[in-house]
Structures are given as structure tokens and as C-alpha cells.
C-alpha atoms as an extended CHARMM CRD file, in Angstrom:
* protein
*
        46  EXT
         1         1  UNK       CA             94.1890000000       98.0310000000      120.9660000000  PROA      1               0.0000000000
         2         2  UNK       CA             93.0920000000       96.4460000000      118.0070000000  PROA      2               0.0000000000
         3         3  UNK       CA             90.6800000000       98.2120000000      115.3760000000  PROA      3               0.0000000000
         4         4  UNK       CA             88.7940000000       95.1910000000      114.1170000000  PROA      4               0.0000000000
         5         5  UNK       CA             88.3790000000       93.6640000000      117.7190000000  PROA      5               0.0000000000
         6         6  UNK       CA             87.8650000000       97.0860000000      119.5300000000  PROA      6               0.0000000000
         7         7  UNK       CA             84.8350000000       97.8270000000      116.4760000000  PROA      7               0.0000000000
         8         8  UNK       CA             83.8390000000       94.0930000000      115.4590000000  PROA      8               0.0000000000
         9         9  UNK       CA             84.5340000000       94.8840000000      111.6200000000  PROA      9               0.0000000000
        10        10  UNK       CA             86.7100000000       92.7360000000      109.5480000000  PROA      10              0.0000000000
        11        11  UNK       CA             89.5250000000       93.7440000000      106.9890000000  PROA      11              0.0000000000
        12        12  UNK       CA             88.6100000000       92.7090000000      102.9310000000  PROA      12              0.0000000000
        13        13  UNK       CA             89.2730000000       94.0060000000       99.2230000000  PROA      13              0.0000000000
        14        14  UNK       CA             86.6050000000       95.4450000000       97.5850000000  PROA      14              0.0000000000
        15        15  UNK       CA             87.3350000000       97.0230000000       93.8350000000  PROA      15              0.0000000000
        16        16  UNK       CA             91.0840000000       96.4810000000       94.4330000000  PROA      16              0.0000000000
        17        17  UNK       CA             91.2660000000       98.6190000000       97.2770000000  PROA      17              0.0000000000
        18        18  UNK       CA             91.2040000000       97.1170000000      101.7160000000  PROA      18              0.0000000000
        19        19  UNK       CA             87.9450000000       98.1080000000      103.2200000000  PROA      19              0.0000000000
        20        20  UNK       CA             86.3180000000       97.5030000000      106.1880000000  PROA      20              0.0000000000
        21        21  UNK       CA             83.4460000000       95.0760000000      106.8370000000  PROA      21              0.0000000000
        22        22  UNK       CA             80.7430000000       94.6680000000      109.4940000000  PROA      22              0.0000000000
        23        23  UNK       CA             80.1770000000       91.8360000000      111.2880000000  PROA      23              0.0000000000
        24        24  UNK       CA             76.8970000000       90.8950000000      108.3830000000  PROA      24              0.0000000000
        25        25  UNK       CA             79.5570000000       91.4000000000      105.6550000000  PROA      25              0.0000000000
        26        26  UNK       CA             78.1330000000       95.0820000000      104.8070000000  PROA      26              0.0000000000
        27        27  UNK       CA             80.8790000000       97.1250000000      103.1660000000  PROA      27              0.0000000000
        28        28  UNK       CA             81.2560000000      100.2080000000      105.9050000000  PROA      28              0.0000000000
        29        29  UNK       CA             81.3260000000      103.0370000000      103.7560000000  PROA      29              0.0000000000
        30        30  UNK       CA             84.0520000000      105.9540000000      103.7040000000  PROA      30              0.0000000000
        31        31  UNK       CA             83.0310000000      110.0240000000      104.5900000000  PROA      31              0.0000000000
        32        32  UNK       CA             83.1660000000      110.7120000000      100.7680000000  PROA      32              0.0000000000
        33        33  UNK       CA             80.9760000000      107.3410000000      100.1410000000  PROA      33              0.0000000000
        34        34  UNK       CA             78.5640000000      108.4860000000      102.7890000000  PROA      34              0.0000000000
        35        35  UNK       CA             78.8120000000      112.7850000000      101.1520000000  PROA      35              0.0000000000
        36        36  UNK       CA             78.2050000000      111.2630000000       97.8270000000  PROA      36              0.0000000000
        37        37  UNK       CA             74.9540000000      109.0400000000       99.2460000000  PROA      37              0.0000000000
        38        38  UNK       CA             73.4270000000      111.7430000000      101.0430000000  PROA      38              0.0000000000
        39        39  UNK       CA             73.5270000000      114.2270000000       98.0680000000  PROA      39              0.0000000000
        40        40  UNK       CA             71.9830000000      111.6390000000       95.9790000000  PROA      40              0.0000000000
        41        41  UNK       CA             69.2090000000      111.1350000000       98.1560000000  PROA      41              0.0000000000
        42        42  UNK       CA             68.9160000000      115.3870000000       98.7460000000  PROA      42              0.0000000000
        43        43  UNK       CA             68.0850000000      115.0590000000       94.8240000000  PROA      43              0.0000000000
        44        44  UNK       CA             65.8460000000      112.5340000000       94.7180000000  PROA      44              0.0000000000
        45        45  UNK       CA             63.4350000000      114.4090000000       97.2470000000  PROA      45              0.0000000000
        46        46  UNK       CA             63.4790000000      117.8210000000       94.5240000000  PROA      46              0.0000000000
């Protein structure tokens, strides 16, 4: 079993550090990445 094959993402750096990509290069974003994103948007609609 094989992570990128089993998910179609590909392995890259990004600021130093290996992330995961999707298949149209879009960085997939970590649980914190996705926390932080949806409490900026919670603030933006006060």
C-alpha cells in the first residue's frame, strides 16, 4: 500500500518542510492549517 498511489497526491518541500500535493499541484493542507483557515473565515463573517 502506497500513500501517494492509494490517494493520487505527490510528495514536495514547501517552506523547508515535505508536504503533500494534489494531483493540480495544490498544497493539501494540515488539521492545524485547515483550524487556523476556518477561524479566519468565522471572523470575517462578525
Amino acid at each position: 500500500m502506497s500513500l501517494t498511489k492509494d490517494f493520487q497526491v505527490s510528495k514536495g518541500v514547501y517552506q523547508e518542510k515535505l508536504r503533500f500535493f494534489t494531483p493540480e499541484a495544490e498544497l493539501v493542507l494540515t488539521p492545524e492549517e485547515v483550524a487556523q483557515q476556518a477561524e479566519q473565515e468565522k471572523e470575517r463573517a462578525e
